[in-house]
C-alpha positions in Angstrom: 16.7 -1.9 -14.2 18.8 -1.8 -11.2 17.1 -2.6 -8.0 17.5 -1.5 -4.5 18.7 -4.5 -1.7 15.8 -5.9 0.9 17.8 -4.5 3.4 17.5 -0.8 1.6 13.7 -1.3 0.7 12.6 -2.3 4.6 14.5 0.4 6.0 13.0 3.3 4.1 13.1 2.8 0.4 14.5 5.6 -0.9 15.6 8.8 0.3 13.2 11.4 0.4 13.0 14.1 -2.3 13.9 17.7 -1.4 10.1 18.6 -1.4 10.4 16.7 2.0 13.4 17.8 3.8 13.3 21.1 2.9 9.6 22.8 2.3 8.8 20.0 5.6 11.2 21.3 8.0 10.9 20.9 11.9 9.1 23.6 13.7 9.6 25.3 17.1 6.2 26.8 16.8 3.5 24.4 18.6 0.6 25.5 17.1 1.7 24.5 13.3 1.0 21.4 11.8 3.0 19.9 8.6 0.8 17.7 6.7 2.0 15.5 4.0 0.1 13.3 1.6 1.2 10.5 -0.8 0.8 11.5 -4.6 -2.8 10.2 -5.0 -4.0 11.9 -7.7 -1.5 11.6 -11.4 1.1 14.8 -10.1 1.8 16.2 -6.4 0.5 19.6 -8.5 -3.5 18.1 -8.5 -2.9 16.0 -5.3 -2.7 19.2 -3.0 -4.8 21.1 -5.3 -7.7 19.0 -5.0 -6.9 17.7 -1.5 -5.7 20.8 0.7 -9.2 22.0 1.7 -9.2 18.9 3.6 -6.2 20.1 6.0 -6.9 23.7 5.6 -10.3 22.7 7.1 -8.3 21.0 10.1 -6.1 23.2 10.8 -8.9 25.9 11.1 -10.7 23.7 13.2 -8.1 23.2 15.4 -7.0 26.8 15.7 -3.2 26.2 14.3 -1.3 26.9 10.9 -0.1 24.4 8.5 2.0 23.7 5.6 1.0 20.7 3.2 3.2 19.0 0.7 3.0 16.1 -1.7 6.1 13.7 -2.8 6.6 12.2 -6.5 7.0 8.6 -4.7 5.1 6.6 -2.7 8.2 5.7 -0.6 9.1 9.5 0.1 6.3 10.0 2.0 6.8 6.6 3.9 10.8 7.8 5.0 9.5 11.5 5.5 7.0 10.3 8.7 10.0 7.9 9.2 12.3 10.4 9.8 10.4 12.8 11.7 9.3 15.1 8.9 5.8 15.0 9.1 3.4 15.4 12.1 0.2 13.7 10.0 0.3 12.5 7.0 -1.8 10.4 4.4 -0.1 7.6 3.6 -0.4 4.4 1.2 -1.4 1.3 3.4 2.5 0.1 2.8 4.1 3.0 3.7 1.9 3.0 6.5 3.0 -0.3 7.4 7.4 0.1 7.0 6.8 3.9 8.8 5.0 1.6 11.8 7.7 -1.1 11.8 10.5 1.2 11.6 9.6 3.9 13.4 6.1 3.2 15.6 4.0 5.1 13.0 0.8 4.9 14.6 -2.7 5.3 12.0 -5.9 6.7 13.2 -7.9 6.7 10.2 -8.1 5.2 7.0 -9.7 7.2 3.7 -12.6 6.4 2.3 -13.8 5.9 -1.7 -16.7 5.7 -2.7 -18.5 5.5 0.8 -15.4 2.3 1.6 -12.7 2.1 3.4 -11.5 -0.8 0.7 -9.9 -0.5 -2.8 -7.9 -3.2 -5.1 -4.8 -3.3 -6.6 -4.9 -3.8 -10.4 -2.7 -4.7 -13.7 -4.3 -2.8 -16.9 -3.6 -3.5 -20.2 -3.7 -2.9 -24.3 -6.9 -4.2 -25.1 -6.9 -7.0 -27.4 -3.9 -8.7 -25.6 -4.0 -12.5 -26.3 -4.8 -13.3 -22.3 -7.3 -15.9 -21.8 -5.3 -17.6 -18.7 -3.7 -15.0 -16.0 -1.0 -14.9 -15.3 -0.1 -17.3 -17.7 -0.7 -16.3 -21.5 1.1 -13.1 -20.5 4.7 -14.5 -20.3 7.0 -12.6 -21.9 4.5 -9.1 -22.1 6.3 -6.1 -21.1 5.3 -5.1 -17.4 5.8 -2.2 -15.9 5.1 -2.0 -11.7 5.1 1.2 -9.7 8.0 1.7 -6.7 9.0 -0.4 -3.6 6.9 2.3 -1.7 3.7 1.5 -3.6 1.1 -0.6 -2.0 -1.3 -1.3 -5.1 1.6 -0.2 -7.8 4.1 -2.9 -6.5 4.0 -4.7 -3.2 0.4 -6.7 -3.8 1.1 -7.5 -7.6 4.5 -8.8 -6.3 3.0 -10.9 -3.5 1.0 -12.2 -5.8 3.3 -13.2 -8.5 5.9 -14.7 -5.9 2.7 -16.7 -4.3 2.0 -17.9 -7.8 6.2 -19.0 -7.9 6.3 -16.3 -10.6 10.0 -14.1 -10.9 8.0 -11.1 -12.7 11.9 -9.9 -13.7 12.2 -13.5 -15.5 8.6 -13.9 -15.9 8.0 -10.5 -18.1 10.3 -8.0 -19.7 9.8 -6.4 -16.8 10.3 -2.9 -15.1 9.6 -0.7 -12.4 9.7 2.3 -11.1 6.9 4.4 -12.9 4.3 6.5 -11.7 0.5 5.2 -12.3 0.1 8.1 -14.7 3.4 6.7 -16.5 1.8 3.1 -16.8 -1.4 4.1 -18.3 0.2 6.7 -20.6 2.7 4.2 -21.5 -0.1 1.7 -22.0 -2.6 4.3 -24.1 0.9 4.9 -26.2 1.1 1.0 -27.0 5.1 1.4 -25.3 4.0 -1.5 -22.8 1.6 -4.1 -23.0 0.5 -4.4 -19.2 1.0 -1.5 -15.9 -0.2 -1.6 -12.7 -2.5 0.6 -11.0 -5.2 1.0 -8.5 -8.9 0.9 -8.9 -9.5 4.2 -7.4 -6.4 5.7 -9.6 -8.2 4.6 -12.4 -11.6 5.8 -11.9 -10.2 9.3 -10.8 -8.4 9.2 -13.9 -11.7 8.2 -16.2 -13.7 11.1 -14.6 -10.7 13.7 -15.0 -10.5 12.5 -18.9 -6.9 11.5 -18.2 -7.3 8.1 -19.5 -9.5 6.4 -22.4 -10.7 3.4 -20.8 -11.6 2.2 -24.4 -7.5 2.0 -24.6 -6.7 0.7 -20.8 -8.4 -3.0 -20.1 -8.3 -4.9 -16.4 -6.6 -8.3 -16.5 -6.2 -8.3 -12.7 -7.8 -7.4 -9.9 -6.6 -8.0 -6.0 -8.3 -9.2 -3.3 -9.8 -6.1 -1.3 -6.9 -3.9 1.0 -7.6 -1.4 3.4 -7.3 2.0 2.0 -4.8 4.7 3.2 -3.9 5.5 6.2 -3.5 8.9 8.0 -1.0 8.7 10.2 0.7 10.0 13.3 4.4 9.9 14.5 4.9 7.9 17.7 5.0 9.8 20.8 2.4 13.2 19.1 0.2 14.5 21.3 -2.6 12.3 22.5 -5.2 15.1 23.1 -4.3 16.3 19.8 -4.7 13.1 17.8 -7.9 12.4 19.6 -9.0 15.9 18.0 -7.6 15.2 14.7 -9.6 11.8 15.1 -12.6 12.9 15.8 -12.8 15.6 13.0 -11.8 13.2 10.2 -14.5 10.3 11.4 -17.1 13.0 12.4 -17.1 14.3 8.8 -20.2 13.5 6.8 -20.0 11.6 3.7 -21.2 15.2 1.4 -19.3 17.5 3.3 -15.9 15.2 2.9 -16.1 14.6 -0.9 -16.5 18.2 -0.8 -12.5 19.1 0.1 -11.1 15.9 -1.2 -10.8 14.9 -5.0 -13.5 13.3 -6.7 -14.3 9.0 -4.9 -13.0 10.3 -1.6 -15.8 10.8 1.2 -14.8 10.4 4.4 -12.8 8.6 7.5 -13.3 5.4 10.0 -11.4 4.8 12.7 -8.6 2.4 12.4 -5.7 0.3 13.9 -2.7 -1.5 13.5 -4.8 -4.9 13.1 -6.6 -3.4 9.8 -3.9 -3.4 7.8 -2.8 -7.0 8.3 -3.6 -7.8 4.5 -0.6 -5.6 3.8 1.7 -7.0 6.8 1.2 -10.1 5.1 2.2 -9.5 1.7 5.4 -7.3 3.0 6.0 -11.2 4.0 5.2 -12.7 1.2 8.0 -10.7 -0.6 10.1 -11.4 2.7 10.7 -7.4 3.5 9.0 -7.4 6.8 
């Protein structure tokens, strides 16, 4: 598979898909806000299904209008807030991170699961696979990794492979590019032997019956990484962050699981500092 240059992936990935540019335009009215989150649940369809009450709920609070969209990639969303697209959006801890770098992205929360504001990166596989040593007895398995813009789906199994002096395109017949619902349908269809995901992904995708975990097994399992990250454009209104702040950390644990899809319950505060797990494997794989 053909693969984008360092110099492409640091400064923004990929372009943004037309769901960005075009449905998230810039607005001359001041009291509407454009919300964008990162395809957290298997399609952008279910991802703003189950998550708009969340920004319906602050836009009400805060007296404004608001459009919401959801990209296919993880590294749309990343270029969108980048670019100047999005005045708060949820995005993946790496996004996060290159929207910072590049562009002063500031966060000011970070998404809780399960009552933490933690989750792992993983690599599933067929069951049965002859892996007693990892990463070792899987030399030559067919991988398939998530894109650039894809904390848990790419950037920590690739730190990870590179600290262990592993090329995963030399290592594995190895591709990338798929969605986390691709690698565990591709895995559940025996097309690959091994995909990587994210804990929360896959419990969300247990509970919605989208995936046997009877046909999906964990080989590998990260050390814990801050969870998303809801982020601001550098320079947006200080009152108004402070607002959108203290809604999102104020919420209770019941009354946040109840607009956000099933694991997600709540918001902490959060800085640059939190996310220095993820700083440090963008260095790793030498793109920060």
């Amino acid at each position: 598979m053909k693969t984008l240059s360092r110099r492409a992936v640091a400064a923004g990935l990929v372009a943004a898909p037309a769901i960005l540019t075009t449905q998230v335009r810039a607005q001359n009215n001041a009291r509407h806000l454009r919300f964008a989150i990162a395809p957290v649940r298997p399609t952008p369809q279910i991802t703003i299904k189950e998550f708009e009450p969340l920004f319906k709920y602050l836009a009400g609070e805060l007296g404004m209008t608001y459009e919401l969209v959801s990209p296919e990639s993880w590294a749309a969303i990343s270029v969108a807030m980048t670019n100047g697209h999005v005045d708060v959006g949820w995005l993946g801890p790496w996004g996060y991170v290159l929207a910072h770098q590049k562009a002063g992205a500031e966060v000011i929360a970070t998404a809780k699961y399960q009552g933490k504001p933690i989750y792992h990166a993983i690599i599933e596989g067929r069951p049965g696979l002859p892996i007693k040593k990892w990463p070792d007895d899987a030399k030559g398995m067919k991988l398939s990794l998530s894109d650039r813009g894809n904390t848990s789906g790419w950037l920590i199994p690739m730190a990870y492979f590179t600290s262990q002096g592993i090329d995963p395109a030399k290592f594995f017949e190895y591709k990338e590019g798929a969605t986390f619902a691709n690698n565990v349908a591709l895995i559940q269809q025996g097309v690959i032997d091994l995909g990587s995901d994210m804990d929360r992904g896959r419990y969300g995708m247990i509970e919605a019956g989208e995936m046997d975990p009877r046909k999906v097994k964990v080989y590998w399992t990260s050390n814990p990484l801050p969870n998303d990250a809801i982020t601001v454009p550098k320079g947006f209104d200080p009152e108004l962050k402070g607002k959108i702040q203290q809604l999102l950390t104020s919420l209770s644990e019941e009354k946040a699981q109840s607009m956000m899809g099933a694991g997600y319950n709540g918001f902490v505060k959060a800085t640059f500092d939190d996310y220095e797990p993820i700083v440090e494997a963008g260095r790793i794989v030498k793109l920060i």
